[in-house]
N, C-alpha and C positions, 0 to 999 in steps of 0.2 A: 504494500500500500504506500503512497507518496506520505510525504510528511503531513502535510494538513489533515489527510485522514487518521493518520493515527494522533495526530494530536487531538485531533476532535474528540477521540475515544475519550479520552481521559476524565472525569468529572470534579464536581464538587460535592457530597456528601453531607447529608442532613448527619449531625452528632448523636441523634440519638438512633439512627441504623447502625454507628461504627463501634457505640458504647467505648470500652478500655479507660484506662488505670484513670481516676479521677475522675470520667467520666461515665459515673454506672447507666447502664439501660437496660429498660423492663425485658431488653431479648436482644440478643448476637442475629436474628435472624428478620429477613426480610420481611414486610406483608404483603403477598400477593395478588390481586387480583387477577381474572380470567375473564376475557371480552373472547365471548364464542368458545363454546366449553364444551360441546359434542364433538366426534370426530377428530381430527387432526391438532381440535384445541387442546383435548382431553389429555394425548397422548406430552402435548405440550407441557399442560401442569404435571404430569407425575412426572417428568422429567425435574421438575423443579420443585416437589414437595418435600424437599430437605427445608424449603421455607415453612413462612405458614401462609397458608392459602386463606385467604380473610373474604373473599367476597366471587359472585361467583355470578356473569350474567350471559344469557342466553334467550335471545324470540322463541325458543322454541323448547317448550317444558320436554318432550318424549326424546328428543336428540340430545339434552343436556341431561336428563337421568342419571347415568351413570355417574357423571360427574358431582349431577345435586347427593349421592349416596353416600361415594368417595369422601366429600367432603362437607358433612354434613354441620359442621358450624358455622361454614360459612356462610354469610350474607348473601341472599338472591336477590338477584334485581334483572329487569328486562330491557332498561334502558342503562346504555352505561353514561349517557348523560346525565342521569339522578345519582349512579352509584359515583362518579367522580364527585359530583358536587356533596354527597354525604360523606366521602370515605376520605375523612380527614388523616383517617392512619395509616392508610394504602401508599406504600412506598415505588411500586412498581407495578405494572401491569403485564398480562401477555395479551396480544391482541390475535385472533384466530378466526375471523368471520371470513363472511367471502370477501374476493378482494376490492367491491365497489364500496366497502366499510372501512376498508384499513386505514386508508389518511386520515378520514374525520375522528372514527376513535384515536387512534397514535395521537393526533394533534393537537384533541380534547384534554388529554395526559399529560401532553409535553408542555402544555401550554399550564399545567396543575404544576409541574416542575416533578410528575413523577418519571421513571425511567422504563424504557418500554422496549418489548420483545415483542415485533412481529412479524408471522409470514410471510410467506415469497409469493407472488413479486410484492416491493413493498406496497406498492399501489395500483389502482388502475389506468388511471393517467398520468403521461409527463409528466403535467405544471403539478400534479400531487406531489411527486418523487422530489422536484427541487425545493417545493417549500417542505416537505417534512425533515429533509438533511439541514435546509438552512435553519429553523425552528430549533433541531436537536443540538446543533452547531453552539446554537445561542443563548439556548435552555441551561446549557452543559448535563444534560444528562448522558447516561451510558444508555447505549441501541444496539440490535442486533436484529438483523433480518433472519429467517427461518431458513436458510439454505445449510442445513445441517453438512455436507460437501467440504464448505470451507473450514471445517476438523478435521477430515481426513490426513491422515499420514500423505496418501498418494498425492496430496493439494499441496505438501510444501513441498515434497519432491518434482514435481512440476517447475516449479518457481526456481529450485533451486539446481537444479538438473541445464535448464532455460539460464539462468545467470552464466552456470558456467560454460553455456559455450556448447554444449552439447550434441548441439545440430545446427549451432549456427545462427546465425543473424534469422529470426524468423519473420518470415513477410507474407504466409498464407494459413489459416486455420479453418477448417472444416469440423462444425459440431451439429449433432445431429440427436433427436428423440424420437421415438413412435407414438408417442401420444399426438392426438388425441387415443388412437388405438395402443390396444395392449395384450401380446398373445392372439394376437386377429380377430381379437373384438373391441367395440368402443368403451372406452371408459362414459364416454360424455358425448352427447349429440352435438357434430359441428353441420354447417351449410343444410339450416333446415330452418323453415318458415317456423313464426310465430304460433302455436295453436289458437283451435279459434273457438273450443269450449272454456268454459267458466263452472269450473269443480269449486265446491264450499271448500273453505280454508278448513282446515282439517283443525281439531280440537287443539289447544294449546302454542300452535302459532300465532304470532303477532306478527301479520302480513306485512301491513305499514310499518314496521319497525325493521322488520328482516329487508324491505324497499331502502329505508334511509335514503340517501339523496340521491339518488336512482331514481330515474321518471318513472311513474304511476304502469302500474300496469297490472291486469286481473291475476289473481294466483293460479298456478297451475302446477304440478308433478313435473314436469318435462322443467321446471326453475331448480327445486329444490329436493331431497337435500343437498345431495354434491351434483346435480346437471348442471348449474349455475354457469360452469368455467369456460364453454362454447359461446355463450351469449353476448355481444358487445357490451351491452350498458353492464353487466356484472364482471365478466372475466376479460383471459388476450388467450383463452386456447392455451396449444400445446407449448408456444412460446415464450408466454406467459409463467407457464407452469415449468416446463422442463427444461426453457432457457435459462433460464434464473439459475438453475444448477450447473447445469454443462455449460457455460460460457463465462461464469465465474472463474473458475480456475485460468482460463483464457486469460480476461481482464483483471485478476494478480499478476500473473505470470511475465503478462507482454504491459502493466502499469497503463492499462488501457483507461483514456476516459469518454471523452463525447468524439463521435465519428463527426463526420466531414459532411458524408453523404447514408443514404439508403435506399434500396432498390429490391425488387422481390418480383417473386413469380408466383401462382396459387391454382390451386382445382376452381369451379365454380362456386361462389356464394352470393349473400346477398347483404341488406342491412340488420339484420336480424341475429344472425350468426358468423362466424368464421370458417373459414373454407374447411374440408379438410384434411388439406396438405399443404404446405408453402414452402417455398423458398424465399431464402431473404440472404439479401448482400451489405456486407458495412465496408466502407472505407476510413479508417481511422488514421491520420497523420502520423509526422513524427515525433515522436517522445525520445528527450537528452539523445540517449547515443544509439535507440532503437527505432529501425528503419518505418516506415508506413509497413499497415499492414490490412490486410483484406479478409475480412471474416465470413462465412458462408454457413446459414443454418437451414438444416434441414427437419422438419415434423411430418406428420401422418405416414409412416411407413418409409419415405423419400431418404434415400443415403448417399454418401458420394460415393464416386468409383473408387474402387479398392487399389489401393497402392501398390505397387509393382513389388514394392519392397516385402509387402506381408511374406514369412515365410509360408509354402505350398500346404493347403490342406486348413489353412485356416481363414475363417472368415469374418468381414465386422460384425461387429454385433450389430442385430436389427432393431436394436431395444434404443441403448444409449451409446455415445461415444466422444470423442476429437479426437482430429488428427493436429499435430503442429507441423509444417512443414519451413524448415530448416534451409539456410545455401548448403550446409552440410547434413543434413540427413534429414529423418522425420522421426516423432514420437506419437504413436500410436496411445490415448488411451482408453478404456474400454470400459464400462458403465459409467452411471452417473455421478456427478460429483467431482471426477476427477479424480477418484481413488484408485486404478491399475494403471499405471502410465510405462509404457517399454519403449526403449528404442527397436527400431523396427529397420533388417530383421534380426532373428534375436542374437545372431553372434554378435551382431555391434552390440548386443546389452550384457553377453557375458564379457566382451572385453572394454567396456565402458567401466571407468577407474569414476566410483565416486565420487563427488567433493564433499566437505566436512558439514554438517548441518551449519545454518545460520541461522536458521530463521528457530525461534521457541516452538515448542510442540504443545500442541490442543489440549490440555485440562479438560477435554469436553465441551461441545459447541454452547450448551445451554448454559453448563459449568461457568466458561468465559465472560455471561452477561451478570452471570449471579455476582460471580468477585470483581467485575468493573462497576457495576451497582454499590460495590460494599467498601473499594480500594482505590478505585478511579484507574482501574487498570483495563487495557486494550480489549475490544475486542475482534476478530478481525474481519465481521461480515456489517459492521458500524451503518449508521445511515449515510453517514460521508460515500462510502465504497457503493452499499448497497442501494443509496440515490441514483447514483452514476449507473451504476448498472442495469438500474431498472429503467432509468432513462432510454439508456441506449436499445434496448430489449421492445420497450413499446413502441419507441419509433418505428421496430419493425414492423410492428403490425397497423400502425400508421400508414405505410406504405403501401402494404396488401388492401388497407379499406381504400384505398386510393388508385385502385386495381394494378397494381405494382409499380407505381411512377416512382422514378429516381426522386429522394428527395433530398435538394441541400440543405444540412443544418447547421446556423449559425448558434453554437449553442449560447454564449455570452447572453445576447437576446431571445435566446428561447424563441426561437423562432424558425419556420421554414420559407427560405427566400425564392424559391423559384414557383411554389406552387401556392397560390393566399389559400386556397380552401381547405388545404391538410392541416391547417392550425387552428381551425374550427375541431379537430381530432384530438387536441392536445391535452382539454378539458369540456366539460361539459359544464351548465346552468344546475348547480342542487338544488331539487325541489326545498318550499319553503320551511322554516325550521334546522334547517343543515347548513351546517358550516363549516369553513376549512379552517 
């Protein structure tokens, strides 16, 4: 990460989360709250129940269940608008809704001056992603995006494999997912019209509330629980979702920030949903002593040609991947995340001589935001990193709603200069009551 990112990491710390010698407090231990506590939230908080989980909110009483059980002292609430404004003791939050909620809760928090862990991507829109980095920036709290990836062991071997020289100056990378499909079925419905029944909201959701600043629209099954992620106003698709992992290690590795340009290719879709397949192109400049480089992602099933280099009998995976391609060689790595990375093929990786770790090793991805919340210590998926990243990730699919037009981006201005009506794509109007 560049200096400003990891400086940002760092925080200030309320004294009674740090307690110590002269300074007693009622607890050594965080309070938690959980924004979106079904599902993926869930899995979030027992990651992090070494704290104490003090409040617990969720639209949707039968998906949060497990969780209301889990943690049964906790505080329910269904708006986390109320539970911020009462939860004077709430130290840090997890945020876990779909991603058209992420900014406004994170912001709602950041803006309480508590410390906030949320999923990938961190938002849905661009202009979300820069104001919630510059907000957390300013707040000084500790942030961590959910691309649990940037722990893996194979993530600093990337970076540090890539420093030393390895393959070389790199100036092309190739990453790829199968989502939206998985195992040759969908996870999530993409390039499909709107339905056109009107089912009763099913007992215990709070429709307008699970809506948030998302335009009005009737409930349906084909929205929720997890269809969400195909849909524009809620999700960005497979890119969204499995860019944010497989292209991170990327933009550590090559200190990537805002591209230049973007350009894509796609199946049919419409306004409704996203295609689903895409391709999408980044052109990113030069960084200090690293050359421009050309990023190429591939979803719905779509891979690049297999390298000449793969040794015989083996093939990429159809699931997850990147390639980095090197003036001197290429590095293959193979699932998501960023965690098996080889030089390719594999006698350059038995006769590839190491270099000495640099970089600190992962205490645990979630671990990381608990002790930068508590130390002001780094963590390394920050909203500084995972702004940028998210930025750069929904531009792609900016481009594809734009039926694949090259788009130049100025990013200083936040802005797309060659095309005015892609930047009507960059945010939307929140219906009334929402704010950023």
């Amino acid at each position: 990460m560049g200096g400003a990112a990891a400086a940002a990491a760092f925080t200030i710390v309320p004294a009674h989360v740090l307690g110590g010698p002269g300074r007693p407090a009622p607890s050594e231990k965080l309070n938690i709250a959980g924004i979106g506590v079904g599902g993926r939230g869930g899995d979030d908080l027992r990651a992090v129940e070494s704290e104490n989980i003090v409040a617990l909110c969720d639209v949707d009483e039968r998906r949060a269940a497990g969780a209301f059980r889990r943690y049964p002292k906790a505080k329910r609430y269904r708006d986390f608008r109320r539970m911020l404004e009462e939860g004077a003791e709430i130290d840090a939050v997890v945020v876990a809704t779909p991603d058209h909620t992420h900014a406004a809760a994170s912001m709602a928090a950041i803006k309480m001056g508590k410390h906030v862990y949320c999923e990938k991507p961190l938002t849905r829109t661009v202009y979300e992603a820069r104001a919630l980095a510059k907000a957390a920036r300013r707040a000084k709290v500790a942030t961590q995006m959910g691309n649990q990836g940037m722990a893996f062991e194979g993530n600093r071997l990337i970076n540090e494999w890539i420093w030393d020289g390895a393959i070389g100056p790199v100036r092309e990378v190739h990453a790829w997912s199968d989502r939206p499909t998985h195992n040759g079925r969908l996870f999530w419905a993409q390039g499909v019209d709107r339905p056109k029944e009107t089912p009763p909201v099913p007992d215990g959701l709070d429709w307008d509330l699970w809506l948030g600043p998302a335009p009005y629209r009737p409930y349906h099954p084909a929205y929720v629980p997890f269809a969400w992620r195909g849909w524009w106003d809620f999700g960005s698709g497979g890119l969204g979702d499995m860019g944010i992992h497989n292209v991170a290690p990327v933009f550590s590795a090559l200190k990537l920030g805002a591209p230049t340009s973007v350009d894509s290719s796609s199946t049919l879709f419409n306004n409704e949903t996203l295609p689903l397949a895409c391709t999408v192109h980044y052109e990113f400049p030069v960084r200090d002593e690293m050359p421009p480089v050309r990023l190429h992602w591939y979803d719905g099933g779509m891979i690049p040609a297999r390298p000449v280099e793969l040794d015989a009998g083996r093939e990429l995976s159809r699931e997850d991947g990147v390639i980095f391609v090197g003036d001197k060689g290429k590095m293959y790595v193979e699932g998501w995340g960023g965690n098996s990375p080889r030089l390719i093929p594999e006698q350059r990786m038995r006769d590839y001589k190491r270099p000495a770790r640099t970089l600190p090793r992962s205490v645990g991805h979630h671990r990381e935001w608990i002790e930068a919340c508590k130390k002001g210590t780094a963590t390394r998926s920050n909203f500084d990193f995972a702004g940028a990243l998210t930025e750069a990730v929904l531009l792609g699919t900016v481009s594809v709603r734009m039926g694949g037009a090259r788009l130049l981006w100025d990013s200083e201005n936040m802005k797309v200069t060659n095309l005015a009506e892609a930047n009507d794509c960059l945010h939307y109007r929140y219906r009334d009551g929402w704010t950023l």
